[in-house]
N, C-alpha and C positions, 0 to 999 in steps of 0.2 A: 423647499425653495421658497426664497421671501417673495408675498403679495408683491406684484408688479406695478402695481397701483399703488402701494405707499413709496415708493422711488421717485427721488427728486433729482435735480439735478441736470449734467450735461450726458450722464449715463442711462437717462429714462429710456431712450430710443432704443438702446440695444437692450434694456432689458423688458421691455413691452415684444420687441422683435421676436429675442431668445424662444421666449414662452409660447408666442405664435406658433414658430416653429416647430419646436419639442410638444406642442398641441397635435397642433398638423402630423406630425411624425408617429406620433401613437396612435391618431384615428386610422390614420393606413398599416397600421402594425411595419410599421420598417423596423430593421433592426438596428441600422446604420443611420445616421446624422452626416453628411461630411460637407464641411463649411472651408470653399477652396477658392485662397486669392489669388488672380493674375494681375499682369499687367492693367491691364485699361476695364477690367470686369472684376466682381465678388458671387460667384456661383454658391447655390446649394441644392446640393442632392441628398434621396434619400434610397438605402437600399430595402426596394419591397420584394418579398420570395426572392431574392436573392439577386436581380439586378436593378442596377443605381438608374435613379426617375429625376431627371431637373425638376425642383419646386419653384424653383424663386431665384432672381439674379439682385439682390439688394444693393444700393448705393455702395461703393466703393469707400468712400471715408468711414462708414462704419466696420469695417474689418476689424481696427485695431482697438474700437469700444468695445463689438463683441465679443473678439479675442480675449480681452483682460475683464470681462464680466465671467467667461463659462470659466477662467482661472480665478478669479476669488470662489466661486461655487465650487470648485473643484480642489481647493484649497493649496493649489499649485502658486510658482514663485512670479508673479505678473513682469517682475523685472527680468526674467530670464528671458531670453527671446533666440538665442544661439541653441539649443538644446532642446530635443523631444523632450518631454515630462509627460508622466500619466497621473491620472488621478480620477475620483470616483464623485458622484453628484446625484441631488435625486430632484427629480418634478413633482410636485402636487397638479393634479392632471383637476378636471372639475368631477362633482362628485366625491368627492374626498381620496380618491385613490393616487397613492406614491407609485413611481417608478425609477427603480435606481438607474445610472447612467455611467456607462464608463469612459474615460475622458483621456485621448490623445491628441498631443501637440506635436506638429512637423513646421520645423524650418524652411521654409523655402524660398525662392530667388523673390518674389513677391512679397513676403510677408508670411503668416504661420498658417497651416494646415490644421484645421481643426475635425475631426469624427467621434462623434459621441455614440458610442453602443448602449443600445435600450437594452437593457437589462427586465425583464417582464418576470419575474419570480415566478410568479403565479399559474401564469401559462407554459414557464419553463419545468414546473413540476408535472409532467405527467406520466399515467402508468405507464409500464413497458408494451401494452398488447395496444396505444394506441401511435407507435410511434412508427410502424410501417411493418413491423416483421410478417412473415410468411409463420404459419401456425406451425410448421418443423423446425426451421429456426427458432423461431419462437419456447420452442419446447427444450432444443438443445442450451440456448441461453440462461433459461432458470434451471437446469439441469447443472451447469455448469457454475451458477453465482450459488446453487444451493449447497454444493459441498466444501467442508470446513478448512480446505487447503487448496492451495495452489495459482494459478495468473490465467487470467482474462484477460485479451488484448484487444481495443478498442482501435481500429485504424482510419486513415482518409485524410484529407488535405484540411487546411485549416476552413473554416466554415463548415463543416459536413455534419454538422450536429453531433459529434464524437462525445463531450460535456453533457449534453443534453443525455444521452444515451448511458451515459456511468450515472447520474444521477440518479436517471429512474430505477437503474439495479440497484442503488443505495437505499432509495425511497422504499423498496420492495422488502431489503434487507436490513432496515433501521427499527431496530424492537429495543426494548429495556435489557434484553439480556446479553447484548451484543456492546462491544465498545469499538466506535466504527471511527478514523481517524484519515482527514482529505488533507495531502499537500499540492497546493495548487501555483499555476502564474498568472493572471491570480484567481482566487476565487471570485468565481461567478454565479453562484447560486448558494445562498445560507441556507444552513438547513438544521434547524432546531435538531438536538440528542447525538447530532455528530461535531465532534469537534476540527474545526479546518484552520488551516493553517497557511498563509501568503508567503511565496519564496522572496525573501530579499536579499538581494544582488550586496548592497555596501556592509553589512556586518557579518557576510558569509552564512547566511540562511539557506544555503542552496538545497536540490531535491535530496542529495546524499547526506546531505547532517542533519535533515529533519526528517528520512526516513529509518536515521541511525537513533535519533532519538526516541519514535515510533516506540521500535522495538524494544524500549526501556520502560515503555507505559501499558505493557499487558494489554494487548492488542486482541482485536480481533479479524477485524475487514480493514485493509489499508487500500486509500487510493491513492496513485500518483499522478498527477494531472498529465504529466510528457517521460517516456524511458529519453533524455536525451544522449546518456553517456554510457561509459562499460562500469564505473563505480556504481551509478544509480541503478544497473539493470543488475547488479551482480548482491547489491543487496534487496534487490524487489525479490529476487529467485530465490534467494535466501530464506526471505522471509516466507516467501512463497513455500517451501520444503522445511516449514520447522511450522509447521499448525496451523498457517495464514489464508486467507482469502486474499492476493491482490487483485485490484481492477488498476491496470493502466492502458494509455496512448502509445501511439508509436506513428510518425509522419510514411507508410510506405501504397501503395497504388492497390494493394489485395491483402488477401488473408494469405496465401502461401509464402510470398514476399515477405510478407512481417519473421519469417522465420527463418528465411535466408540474411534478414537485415540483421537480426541479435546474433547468428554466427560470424557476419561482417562484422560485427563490432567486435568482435572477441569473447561472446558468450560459448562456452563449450558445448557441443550437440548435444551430449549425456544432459548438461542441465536443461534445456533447453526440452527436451522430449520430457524430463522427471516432473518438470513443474509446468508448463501450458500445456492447461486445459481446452480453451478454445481461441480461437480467435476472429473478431467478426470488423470485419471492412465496408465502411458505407459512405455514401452519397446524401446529399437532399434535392430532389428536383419536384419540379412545380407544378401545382394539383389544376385540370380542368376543371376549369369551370361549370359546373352542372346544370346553370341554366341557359349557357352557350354552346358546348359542345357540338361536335359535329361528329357523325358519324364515320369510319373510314373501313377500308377493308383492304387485305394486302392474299397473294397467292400463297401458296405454301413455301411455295420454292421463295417468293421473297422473303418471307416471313424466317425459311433457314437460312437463307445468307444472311442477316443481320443478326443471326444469334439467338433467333426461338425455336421452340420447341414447343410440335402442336401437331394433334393427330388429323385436324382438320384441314381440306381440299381448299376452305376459305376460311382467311381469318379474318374475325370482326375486331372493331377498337372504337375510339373516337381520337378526333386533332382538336386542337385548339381553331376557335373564331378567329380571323385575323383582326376583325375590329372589337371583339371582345363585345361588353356588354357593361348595362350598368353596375352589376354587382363584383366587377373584375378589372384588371388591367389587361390588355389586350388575349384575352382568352384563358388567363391562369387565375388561380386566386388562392392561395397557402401552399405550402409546401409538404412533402411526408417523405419519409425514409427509403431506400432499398438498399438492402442488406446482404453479403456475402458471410454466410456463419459456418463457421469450418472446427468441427469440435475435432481435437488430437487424440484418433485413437492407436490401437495396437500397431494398424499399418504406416500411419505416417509415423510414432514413431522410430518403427525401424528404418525407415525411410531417412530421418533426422540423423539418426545414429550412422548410418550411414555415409552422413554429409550430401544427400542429394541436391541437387541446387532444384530452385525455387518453380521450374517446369514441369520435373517430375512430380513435386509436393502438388501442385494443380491440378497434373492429371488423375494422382490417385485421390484429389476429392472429388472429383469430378463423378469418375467412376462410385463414389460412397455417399453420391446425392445429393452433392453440397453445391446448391446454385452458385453460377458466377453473377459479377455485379448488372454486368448485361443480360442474362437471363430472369435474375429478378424481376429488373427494372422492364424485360418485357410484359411478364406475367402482368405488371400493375396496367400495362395499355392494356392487354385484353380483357380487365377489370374496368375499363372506361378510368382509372384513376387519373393516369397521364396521358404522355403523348410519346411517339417515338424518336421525334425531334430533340424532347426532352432526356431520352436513356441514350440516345446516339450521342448525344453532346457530353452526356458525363461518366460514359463509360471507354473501357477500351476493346479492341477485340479479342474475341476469346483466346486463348493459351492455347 
């Protein structure tokens, strides 16, 4: 990004502003920028651990300078104004460090809707043992990314750190002897020795003709950033069943679910049992604060109607400060993972083969150890990690 200070002109203001901003946005680690006009106001907010914080309500005449400033940096068409467009940008932050930004535009009754995602590389590469797993999951994960065939499904809503979570299996599994190949919408993390590749929509670059291509360049490890269709899931399985390692997504609420959704779609059970290996469904909720915390304690009997499991008479945790503290927003401060890892063994596939629907595949993990997303997420409260306000909000009840 150009020095702000060599800018002249009627566009100084939004680009002195700009940079404020995306300052301010990274000293708070937000992930989200969104710069949203109304009628009689110019709002901005930023999303920190995961919800959105007013920063700033800036003059309303500047909308439309810094609308067409973060579009030249973005290298989008400043005269379009009818049409979303995306595009990518980076900040030089102080101290010398880049962060790239990804850049969408919405129309709206007001003027354009702008949100820029911080892109943080650096912090986005981390191992797998620091992203929230349970040391059995944990174990079942690399168990599963270590052998030389088959699919790996990554589930949960958009935002869940699902990206985050393929990468660091990548990061794990990126050596010189491997030729490891991402098709993404789009790529969000570069990553040196693997080659990746961005879907685009107007020359027909879609997931199915760049995973068809894949497999014409002596592959090894393929990622697909989204299963969204039965072409695309019918050549992942493919590849998946002729020597491949795939890692993909799939948008469904569990790990059991993700295997009723690929026979929804029209993938046959046979395949479906032959090539998934595991499949892991996650969340990200928001870390206590350590030097706030508060202490809590729940009965047992409470403790089992909400979904734990605990041999003790009283169970210990902590909640969040409601007025939080200096080093936090109101009680929280980072986010971490919990994880539903459900590795496909002999029983669920017969169970697959079968065609069971997606309750009995739950119960029989259930019984084979396999935490659900609201047991994990309890585990982390009797860890002091979270809170239960936190697992109650972003899970469901048990199957």
């Amino acid at each position: 990004m150009a020095d702000p200070q060599l800018q002249v002109g009627e566009d100084a203001p939004a680009v002195l502003y700009l940079q404020k901003i995306l300052e301010q946005a990274a000293q708070l680690l937000a992930s989200d920028v969104h710069v949203e006009p109304y009628e009689h106001q110019l709002r901005v907010r930023v999303r920190v651990d995961g919800v959105l914080r007013e920063i700033d309500t800036p003059p309303l005449p500047l909308k439309d300078r810094l609308a067409s400033r973060i579009k030249v940096l973005a290298r989008l068409d400043i005269a379009e104004k009818r049409l979303p467009q995306d595009g990518r940008m980076k900040l030089s932050l102080p101290g010398g460090k880049e962060l790239d930004l990804r850049v969408s535009t919405l129309p709206t009754l007001h003027g354009e809707k702008l949100v820029l995602r911080l892109l943080d590389n650096h912090h986005a590469m981390q191992p797998l043992d620091s992203l929230g797993y349970e040391p059995q999951q944990l174990q079942w994960l690399r168990d599963a990314i270590a052998k030389p065939e088959g699919l790996v499904l990554v589930t949960g809503p958009t935002g869940a750190g699902k990206t985050q979570s393929l990468y660091a299996c990548l990061h794990q599994l990126n050596r010189e002897g491997v030729n490891i190949s991402t098709v993404e919408d789009p790529c969000e993390i570069p990553m040196p020795g693997i080659n990746q590749v961005n879907v685009q929509d107007k020359p027909g670059l879609d997931f199915a003709t760049v995973l068809r291509a894949f497999l014409r360049q002596d592959p090894d490890i393929l990622m697909v950033g989204e299963i969204r269709d039965l072409e695309t899931a019918h050549i992942a399985i493919q590849a998946s069943q002729t020597g491949h390692l795939v890692l993909s997504t799939l948008h469904t609420n569990d790990a059991p679910s993700t295997l009723a959704r690929l026979m929804n779609m029209g993938v046959a059970s046979y395949n479906i049992a032959a090539s998934v290996k595991l499949v892991t469904a996650q969340r990200l909720v928001r870390k206590l604060c350590s030097s706030c915390r508060e202490p809590a304690t729940w009965s047992a009997q409470e403790w089992a109607q909400m979904g734990g499991q605990s041999s003790e008479a009283v169970v210990t945790g902590f909640h969040a400060h409601t007025e939080g503290c200096p080093q936090c927003h109101q009680g929280y401060r980072g986010r971490t993972g919990i994880f539903e890892v459900m590795p496909v063994h002999s029983t669920l596939r017969d169970l697959l083969l079968a065609q069971a629907p997606a309750s009995a595949l739950a119960q029989q993990a259930r019984a084979g150890g396999v935490l659900s997303l609201r047991q994990a997420g309890l585990r982390k409260v009797m860890q002091g990690i979270t809170s239960v306000q936190e697992v109650m909000s972003s899970t469901q009840e048990l199957a």
